[in-house]
N, CA and C atoms as an extended XYZ file, in Angstrom:
228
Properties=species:S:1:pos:R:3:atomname:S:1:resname:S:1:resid:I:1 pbc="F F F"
N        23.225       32.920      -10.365 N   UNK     1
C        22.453       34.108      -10.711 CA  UNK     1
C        23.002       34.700      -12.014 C   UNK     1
N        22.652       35.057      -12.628 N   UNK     2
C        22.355       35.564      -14.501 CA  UNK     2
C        22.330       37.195      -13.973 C   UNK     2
N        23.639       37.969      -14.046 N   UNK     3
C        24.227       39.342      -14.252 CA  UNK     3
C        23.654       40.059      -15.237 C   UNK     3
N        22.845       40.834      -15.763 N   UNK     4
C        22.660       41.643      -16.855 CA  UNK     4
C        23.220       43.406      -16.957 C   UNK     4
N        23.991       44.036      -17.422 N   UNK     5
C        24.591       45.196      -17.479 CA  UNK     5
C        23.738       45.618      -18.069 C   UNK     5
N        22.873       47.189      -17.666 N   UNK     6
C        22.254       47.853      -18.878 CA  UNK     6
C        22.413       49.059      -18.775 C   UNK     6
N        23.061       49.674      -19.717 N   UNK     7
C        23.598       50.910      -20.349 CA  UNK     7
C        22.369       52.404      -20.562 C   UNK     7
N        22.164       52.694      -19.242 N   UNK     8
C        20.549       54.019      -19.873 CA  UNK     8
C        21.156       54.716      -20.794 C   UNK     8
N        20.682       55.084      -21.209 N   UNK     9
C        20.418       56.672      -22.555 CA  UNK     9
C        19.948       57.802      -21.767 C   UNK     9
N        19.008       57.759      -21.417 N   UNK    10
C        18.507       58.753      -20.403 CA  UNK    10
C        18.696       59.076      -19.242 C   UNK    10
N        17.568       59.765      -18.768 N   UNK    11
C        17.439       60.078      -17.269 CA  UNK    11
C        16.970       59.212      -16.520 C   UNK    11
N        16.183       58.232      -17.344 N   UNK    12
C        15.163       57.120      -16.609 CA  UNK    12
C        14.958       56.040      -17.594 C   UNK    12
N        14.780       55.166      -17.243 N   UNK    13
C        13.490       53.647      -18.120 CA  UNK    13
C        12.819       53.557      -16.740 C   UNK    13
N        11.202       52.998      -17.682 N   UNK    14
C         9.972       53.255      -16.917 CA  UNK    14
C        10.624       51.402      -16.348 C   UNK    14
N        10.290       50.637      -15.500 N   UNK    15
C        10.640       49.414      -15.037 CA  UNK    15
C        10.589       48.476      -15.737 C   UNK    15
N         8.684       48.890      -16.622 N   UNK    16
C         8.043       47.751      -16.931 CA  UNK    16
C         8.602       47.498      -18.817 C   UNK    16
N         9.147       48.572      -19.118 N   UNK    17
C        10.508       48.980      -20.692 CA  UNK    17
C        11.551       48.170      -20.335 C   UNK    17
N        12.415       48.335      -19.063 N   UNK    18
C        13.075       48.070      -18.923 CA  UNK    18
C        13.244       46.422      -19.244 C   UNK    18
N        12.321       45.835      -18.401 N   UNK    19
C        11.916       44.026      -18.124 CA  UNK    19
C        12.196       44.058      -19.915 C   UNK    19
N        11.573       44.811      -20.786 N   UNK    20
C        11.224       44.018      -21.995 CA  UNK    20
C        12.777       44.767      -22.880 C   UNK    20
N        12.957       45.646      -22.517 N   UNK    21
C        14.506       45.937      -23.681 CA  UNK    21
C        16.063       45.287      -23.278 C   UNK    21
N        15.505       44.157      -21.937 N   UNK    22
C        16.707       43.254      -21.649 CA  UNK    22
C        15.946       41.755      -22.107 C   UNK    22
N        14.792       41.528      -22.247 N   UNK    23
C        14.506       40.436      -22.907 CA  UNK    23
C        13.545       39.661      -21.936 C   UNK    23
N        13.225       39.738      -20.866 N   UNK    24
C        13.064       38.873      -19.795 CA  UNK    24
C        11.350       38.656      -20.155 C   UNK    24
N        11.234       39.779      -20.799 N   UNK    25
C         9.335       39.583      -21.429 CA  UNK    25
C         9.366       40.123      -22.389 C   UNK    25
N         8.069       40.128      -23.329 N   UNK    26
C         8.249       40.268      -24.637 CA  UNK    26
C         7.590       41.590      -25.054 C   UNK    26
N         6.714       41.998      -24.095 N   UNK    27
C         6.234       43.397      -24.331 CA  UNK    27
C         6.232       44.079      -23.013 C   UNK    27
N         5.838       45.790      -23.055 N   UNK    28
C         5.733       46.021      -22.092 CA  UNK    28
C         4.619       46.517      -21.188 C   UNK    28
N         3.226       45.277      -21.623 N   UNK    29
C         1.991       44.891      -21.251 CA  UNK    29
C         2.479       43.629      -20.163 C   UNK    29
N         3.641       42.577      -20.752 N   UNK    30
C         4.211       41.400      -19.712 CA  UNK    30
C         4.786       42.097      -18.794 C   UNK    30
N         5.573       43.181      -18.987 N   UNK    31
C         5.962       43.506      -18.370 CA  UNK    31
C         5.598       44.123      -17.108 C   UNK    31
N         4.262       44.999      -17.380 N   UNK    32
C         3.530       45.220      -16.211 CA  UNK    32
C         2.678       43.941      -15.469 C   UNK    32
N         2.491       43.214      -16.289 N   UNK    33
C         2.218       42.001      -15.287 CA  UNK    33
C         3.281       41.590      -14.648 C   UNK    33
N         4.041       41.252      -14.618 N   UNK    34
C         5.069       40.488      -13.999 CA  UNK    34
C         5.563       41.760      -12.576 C   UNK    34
N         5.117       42.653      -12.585 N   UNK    35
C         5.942       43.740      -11.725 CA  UNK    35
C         4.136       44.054      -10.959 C   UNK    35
N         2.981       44.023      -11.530 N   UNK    36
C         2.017       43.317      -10.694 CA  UNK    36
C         1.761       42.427       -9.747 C   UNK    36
N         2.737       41.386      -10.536 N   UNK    37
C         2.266       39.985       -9.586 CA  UNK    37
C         3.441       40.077       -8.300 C   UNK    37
N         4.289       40.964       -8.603 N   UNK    38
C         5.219       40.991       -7.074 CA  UNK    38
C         5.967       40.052       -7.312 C   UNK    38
N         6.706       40.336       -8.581 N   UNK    39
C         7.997       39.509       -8.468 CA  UNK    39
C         9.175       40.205       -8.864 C   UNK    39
N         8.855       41.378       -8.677 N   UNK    40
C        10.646       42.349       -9.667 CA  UNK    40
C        10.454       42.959       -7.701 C   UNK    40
N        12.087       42.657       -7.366 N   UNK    41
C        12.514       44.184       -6.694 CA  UNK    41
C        13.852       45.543       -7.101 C   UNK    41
N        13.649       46.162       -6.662 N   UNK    42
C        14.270       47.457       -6.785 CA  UNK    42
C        14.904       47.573       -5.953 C   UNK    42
N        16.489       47.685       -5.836 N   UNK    43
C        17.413       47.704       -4.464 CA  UNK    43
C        16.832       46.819       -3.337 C   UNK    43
N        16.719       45.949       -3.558 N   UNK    44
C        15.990       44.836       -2.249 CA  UNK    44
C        14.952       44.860       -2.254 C   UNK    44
N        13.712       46.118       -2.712 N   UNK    45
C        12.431       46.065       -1.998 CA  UNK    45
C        11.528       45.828       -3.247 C   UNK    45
N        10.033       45.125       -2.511 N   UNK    46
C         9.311       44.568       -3.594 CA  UNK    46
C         9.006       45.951       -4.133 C   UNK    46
N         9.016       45.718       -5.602 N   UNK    47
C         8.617       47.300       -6.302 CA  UNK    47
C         7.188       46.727       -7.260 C   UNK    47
N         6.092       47.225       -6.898 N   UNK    48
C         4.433       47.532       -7.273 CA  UNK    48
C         3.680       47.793       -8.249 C   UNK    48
N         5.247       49.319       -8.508 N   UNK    49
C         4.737       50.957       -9.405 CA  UNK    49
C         5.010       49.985      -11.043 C   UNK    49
N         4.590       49.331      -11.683 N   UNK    50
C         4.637       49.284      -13.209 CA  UNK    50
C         5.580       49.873      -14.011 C   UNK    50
N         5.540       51.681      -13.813 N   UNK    51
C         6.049       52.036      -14.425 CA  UNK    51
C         7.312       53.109      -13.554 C   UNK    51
N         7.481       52.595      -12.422 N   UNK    52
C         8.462       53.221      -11.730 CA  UNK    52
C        10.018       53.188      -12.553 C   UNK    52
N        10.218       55.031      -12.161 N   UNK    53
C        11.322       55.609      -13.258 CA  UNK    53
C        12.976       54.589      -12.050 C   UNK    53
N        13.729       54.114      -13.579 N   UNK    54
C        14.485       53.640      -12.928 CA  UNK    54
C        15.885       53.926      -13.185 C   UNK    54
N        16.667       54.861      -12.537 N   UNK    55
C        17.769       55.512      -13.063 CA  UNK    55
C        19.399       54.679      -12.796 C   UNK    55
N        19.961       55.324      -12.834 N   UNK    56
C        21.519       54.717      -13.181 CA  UNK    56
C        22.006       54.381      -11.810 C   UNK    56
N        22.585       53.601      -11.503 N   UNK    57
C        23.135       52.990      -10.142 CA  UNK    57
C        22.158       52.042       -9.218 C   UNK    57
N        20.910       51.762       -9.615 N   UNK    58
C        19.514       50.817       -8.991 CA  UNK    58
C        19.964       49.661       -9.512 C   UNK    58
N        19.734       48.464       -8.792 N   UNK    59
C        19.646       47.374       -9.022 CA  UNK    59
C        18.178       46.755       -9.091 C   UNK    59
N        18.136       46.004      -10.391 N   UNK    60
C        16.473       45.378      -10.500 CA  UNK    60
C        16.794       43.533      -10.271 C   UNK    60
N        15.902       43.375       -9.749 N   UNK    61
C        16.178       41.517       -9.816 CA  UNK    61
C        14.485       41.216       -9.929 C   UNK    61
N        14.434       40.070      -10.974 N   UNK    62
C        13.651       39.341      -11.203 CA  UNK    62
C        13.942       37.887      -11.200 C   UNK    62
N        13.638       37.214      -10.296 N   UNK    63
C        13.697       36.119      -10.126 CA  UNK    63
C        15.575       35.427       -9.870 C   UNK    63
N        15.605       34.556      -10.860 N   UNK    64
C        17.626       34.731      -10.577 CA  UNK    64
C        18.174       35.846      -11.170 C   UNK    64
N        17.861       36.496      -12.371 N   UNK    65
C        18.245       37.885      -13.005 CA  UNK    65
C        18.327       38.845      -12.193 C   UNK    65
N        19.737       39.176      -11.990 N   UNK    66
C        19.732       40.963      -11.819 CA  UNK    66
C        20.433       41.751      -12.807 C   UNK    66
N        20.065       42.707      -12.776 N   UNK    67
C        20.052       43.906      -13.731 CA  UNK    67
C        20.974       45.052      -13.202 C   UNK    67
N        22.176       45.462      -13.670 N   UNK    68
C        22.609       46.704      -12.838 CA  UNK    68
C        22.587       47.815      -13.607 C   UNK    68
N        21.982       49.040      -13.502 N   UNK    69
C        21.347       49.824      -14.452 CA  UNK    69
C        23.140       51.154      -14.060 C   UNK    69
N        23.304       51.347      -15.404 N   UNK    70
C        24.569       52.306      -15.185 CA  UNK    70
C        24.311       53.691      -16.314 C   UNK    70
N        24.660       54.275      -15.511 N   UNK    71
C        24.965       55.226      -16.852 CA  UNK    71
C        25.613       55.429      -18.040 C   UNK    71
N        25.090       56.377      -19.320 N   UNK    72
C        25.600       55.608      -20.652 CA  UNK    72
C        27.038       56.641      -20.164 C   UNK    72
N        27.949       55.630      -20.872 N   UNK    73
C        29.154       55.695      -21.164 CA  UNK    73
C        30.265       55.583      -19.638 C   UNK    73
N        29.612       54.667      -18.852 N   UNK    74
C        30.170       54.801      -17.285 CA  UNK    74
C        30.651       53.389      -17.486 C   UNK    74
N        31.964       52.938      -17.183 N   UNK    75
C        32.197       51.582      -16.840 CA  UNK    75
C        31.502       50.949      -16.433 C   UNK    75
N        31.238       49.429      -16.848 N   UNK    76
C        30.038       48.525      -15.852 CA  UNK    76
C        31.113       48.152      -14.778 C   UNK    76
């Protein structure tokens, strides 16, 4: 499985930003497809919402990729 660390700025990234500012799609039009077709979950569960807000300490997995979303300036 392929670890990705990502560092928020904010309060939130929308899911379907997220997929595309770690690389996994190229816009964030793929991006709502791919979180359409029911293949991203959110802490274990299939996640639907496109643009569901995704804050610091959530885990995203797409396929073998997971994503551990941290807060900026927090140790990974």
């Amino acid at each position: 499985m392929q670890k990705v660390d990502f560092e928020l700025t904010g309060e939130y990234i929308e899911l379907n930003q997220l997929l595309k500012v770690v690389g996994l799609c190229d816009s964030g039009g793929a991006g709502k497809q791919i979180v359409a077709n029911g293949d991203v979950k959110v802490d274990g569960k299939q996640e639907l919402r496109k643009t569901a807000k995704i804050r610091a300490g959530q885990r995203v997995r797409l396929g073998d990729v997971q994503i551990d979303v941290h807060a900026e300036g927090s140790a990974a």
